[in-house]
Residue, then its C-alpha position, 0 to 999 in steps of 0.5 A: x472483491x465483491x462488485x456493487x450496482x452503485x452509481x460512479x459518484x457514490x464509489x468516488x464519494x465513499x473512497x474519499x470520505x475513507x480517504x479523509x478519514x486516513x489524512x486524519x489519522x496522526x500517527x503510525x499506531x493510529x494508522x496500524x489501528x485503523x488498517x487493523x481494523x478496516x481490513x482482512x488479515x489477508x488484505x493487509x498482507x496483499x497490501x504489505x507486499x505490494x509495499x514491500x516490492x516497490x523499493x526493490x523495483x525503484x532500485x532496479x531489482x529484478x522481478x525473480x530476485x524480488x521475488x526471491x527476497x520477499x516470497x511476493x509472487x511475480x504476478x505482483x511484483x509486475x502489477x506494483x511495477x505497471x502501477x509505478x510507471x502508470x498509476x497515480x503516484x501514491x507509492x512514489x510520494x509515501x516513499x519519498x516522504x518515507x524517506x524524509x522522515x527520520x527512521x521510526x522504530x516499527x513494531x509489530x501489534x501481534 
């Protein structure tokens, strides 16, 4: 990703205000929409495969045979996993939301 000389706060104001703009969001087609339209192909699919390794990692999976499963590089795999021990806490909380919520048909907008 490209740096920029910009002032901390700026940063921080900016990454809430996208932040924001996510929370009111309503549902998942909205989201898909916003994403789709926020992101590279190629940024969705890092994101979608870092997402998709962390149920594996919270189940104790190894990394190889995540990596087996999911064709997502070990290089990831450890970073989702160094996020999840010592990152904020974004993916355990959209998990265990995840799986709270009743299961939602998921369809592809391709």
């Amino acid at each position: 990703m490209k740096r920029r000389a910009t002032e901390p706060d700026d940063k921080h104001l900016a990454i809430a205000t996208l932040t924001l703009a996510l929370s009111r969001l309503r549902s998942a087609p909205e989201v898909q929409a916003f994403l789709s339209d926020l992101c590279t192909p190629a940024e969705l699919e890092a994101m979608a495969d870092r997402w998709k390794v962390v149920p594996l990692l919270l189940e104790g999976v190894p990394y190889r045979e995540i990596h087996d499963q999911t064709q997502v590089s070990v290089t990831t795999i450890g970073r989702v996993a160094r996020t999840l021990d010592s990152g904020a806490g974004g993916y355990a909380a959209a998990l265990r939301r995840q799986r709270r919520q009743p299961r939602q048909k998921i369809t592809s907008s391709h």
